[in-house]
MDAnalysis code that builds the backbone (N, CA, C; Angstrom):
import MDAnalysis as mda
import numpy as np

u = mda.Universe.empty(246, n_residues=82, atom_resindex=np.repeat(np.arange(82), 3), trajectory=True)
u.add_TopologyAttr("name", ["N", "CA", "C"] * 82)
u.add_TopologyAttr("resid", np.arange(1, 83))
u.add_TopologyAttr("resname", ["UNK", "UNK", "UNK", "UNK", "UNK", "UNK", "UNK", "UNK", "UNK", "UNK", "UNK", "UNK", "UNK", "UNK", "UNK", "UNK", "UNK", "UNK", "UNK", "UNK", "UNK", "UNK", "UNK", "UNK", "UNK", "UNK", "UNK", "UNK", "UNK", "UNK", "UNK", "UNK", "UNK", "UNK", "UNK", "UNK", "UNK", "UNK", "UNK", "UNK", "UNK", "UNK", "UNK", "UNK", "UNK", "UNK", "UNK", "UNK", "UNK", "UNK", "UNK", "UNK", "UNK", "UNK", "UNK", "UNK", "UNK", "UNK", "UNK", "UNK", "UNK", "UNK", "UNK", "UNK", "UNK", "UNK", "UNK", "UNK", "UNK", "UNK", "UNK", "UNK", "UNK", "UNK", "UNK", "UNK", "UNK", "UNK", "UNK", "UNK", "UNK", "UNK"])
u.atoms.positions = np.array([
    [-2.780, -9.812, -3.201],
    [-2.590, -8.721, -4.140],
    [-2.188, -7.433, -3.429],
    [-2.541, -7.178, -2.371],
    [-2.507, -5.497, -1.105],
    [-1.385, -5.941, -0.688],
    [-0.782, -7.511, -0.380],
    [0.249, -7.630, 0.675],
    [1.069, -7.558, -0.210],
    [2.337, -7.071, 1.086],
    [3.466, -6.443, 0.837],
    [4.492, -7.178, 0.187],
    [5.150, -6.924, -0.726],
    [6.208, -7.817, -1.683],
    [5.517, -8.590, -2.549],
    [4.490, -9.000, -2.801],
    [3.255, -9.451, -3.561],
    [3.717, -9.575, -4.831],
    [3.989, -10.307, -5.809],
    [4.211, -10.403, -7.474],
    [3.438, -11.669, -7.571],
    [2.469, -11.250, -8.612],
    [2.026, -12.247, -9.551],
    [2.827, -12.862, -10.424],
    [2.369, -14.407, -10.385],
    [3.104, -15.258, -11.329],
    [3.653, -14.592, -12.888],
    [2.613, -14.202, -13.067],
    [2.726, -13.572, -14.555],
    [3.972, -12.358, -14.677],
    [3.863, -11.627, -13.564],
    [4.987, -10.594, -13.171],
    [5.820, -10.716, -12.997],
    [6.445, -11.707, -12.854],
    [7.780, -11.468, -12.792],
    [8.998, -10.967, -13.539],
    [8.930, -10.611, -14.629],
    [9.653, -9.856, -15.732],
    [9.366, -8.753, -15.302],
    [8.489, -7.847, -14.789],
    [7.738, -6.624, -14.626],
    [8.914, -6.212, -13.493],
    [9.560, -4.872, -13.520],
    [10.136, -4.372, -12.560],
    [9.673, -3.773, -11.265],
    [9.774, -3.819, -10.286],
    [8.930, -3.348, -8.748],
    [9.578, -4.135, -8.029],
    [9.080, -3.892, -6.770],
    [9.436, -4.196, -5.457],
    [7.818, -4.917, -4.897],
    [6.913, -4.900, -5.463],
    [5.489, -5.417, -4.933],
    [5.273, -4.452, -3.605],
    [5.143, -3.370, -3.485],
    [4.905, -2.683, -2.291],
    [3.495, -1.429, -2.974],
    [3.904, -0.775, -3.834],
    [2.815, -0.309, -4.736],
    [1.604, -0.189, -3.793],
    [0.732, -1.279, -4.026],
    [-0.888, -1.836, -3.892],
    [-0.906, -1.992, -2.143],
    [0.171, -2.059, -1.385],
    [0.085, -2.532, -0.070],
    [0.104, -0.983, 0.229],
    [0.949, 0.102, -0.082],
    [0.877, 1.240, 0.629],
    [-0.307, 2.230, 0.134],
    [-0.766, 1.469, -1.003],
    [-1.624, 2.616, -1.491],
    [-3.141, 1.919, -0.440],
    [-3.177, 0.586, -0.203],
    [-4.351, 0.528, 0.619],
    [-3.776, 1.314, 2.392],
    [-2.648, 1.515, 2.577],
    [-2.670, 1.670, 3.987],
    [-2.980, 2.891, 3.930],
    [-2.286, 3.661, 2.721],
    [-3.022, 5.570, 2.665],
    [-4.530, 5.234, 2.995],
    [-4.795, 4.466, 1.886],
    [-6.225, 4.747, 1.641],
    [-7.563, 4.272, 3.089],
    [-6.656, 3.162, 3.758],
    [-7.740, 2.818, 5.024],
    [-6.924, 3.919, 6.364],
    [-5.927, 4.279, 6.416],
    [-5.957, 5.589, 7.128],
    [-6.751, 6.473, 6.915],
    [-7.491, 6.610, 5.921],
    [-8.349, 7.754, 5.782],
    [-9.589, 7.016, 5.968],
    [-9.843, 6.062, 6.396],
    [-11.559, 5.745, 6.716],
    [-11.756, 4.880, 5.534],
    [-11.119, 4.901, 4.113],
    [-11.476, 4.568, 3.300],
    [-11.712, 2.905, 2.999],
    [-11.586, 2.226, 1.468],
    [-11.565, 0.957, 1.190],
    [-11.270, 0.880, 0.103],
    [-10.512, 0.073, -0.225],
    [-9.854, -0.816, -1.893],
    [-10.018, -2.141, -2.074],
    [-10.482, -2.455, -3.524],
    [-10.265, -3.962, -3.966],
    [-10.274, -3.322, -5.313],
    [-10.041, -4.873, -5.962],
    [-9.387, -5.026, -7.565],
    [-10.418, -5.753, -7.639],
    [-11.105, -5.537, -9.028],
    [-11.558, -6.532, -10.020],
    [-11.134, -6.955, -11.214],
    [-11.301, -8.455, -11.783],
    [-10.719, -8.635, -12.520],
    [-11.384, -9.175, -13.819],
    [-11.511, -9.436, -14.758],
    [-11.915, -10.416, -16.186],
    [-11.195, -10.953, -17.320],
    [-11.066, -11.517, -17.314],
    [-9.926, -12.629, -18.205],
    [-10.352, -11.792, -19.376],
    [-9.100, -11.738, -20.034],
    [-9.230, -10.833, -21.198],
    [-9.564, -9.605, -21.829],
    [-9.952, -8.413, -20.630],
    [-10.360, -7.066, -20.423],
    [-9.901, -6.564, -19.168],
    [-8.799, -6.910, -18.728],
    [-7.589, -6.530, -17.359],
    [-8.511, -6.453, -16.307],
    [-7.896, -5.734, -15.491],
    [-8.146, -5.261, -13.834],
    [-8.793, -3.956, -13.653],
    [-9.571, -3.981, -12.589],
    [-9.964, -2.348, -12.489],
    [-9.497, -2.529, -10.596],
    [-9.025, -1.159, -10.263],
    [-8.694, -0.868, -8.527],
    [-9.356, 0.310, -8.432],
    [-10.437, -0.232, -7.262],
    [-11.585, 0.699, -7.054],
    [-11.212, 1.125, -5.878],
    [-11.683, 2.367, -4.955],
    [-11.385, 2.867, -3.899],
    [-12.154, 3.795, -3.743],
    [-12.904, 3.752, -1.994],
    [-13.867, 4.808, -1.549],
    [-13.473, 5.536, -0.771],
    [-13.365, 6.598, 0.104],
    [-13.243, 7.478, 0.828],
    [-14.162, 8.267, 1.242],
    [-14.545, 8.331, 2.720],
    [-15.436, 9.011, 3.557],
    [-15.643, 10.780, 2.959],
    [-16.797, 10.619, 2.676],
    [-17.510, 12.226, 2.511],
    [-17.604, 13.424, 3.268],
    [-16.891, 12.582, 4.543],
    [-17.527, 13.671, 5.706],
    [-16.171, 14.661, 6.151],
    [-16.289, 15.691, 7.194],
    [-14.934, 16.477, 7.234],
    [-14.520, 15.629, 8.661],
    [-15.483, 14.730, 9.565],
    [-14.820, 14.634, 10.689],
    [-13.312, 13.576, 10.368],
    [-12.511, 13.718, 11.541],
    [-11.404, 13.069, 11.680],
    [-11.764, 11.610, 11.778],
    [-10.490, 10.599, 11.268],
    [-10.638, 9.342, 10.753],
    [-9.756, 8.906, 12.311],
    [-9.816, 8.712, 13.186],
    [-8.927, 7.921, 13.727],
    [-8.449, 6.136, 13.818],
    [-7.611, 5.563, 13.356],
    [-7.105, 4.464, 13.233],
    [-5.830, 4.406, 13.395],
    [-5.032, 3.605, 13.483],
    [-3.505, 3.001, 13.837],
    [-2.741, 3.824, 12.602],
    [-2.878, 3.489, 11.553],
    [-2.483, 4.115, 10.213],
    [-2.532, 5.663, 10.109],
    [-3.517, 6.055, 10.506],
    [-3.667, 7.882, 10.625],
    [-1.994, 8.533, 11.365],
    [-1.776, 7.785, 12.251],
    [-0.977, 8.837, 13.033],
    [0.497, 8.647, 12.267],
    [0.544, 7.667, 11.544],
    [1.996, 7.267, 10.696],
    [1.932, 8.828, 9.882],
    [1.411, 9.096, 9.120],
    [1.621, 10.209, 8.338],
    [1.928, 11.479, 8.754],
    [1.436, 11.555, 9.757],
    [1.225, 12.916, 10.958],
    [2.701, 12.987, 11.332],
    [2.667, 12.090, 12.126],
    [4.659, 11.770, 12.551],
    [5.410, 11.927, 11.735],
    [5.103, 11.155, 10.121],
    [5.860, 11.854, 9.594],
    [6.439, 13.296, 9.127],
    [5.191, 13.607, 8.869],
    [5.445, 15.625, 8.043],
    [5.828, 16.068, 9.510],
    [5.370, 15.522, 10.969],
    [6.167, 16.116, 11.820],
    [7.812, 16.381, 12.111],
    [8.112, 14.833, 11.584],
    [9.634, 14.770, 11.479],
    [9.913, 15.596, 10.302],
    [9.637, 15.330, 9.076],
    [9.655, 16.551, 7.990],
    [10.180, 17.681, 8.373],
    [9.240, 18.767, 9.041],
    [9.553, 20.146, 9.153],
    [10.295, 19.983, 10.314],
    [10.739, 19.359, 11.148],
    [11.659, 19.578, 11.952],
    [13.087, 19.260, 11.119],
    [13.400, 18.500, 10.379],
    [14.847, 18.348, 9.511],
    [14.834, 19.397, 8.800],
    [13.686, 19.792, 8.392],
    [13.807, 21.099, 7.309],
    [13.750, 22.228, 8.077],
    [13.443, 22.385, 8.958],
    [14.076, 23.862, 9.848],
    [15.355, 23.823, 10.564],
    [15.976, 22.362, 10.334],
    [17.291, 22.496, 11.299],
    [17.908, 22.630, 9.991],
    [17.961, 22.113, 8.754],
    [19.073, 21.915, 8.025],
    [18.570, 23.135, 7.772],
    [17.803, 24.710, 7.709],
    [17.559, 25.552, 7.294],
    [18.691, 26.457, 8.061],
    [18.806, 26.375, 9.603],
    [19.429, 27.273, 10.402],
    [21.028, 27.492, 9.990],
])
């Protein structure tokens, strides 16, 4: 269901790419956090998710992807600014 390109049988009429649920857990365990889905036949799905209370820094593999990015960010946006 988290992995990437992922469609349920039932989905396939449904438009996406199946990436959705895979990037929203990699935000979410970059931050320390955790996700799963529950489910019940006939009263849908629920996607639960926790995140650390505390202010210290989360370090993991996933943390520094975001960082790099807004780094690359403001560097294109101050050159295409000049």
């Amino acid at each position: 269901l988290f992995e990437r390109f992922y469609r349920a049988a039932n989905g396939r009429n449904v438009r996406g790419y199946g990436l959705g649920l895979a990037i929203t857990r990699e935000i979410v365990r970059s931050h320390g956090g955790d996700i799963w889905a529950t489910s019940e036949r006939g009263r849908g799905t629920s996607f639960v998710f926790t995140l650390p209370a505390g202010g210290g820094a989360v370090t993991t593999s996933g943390a520094a992807r975001p960082a790099r990015l807004a780094r690359q960010a403001g560097a294109q946006s101050s050159t295409s600014a000049s």
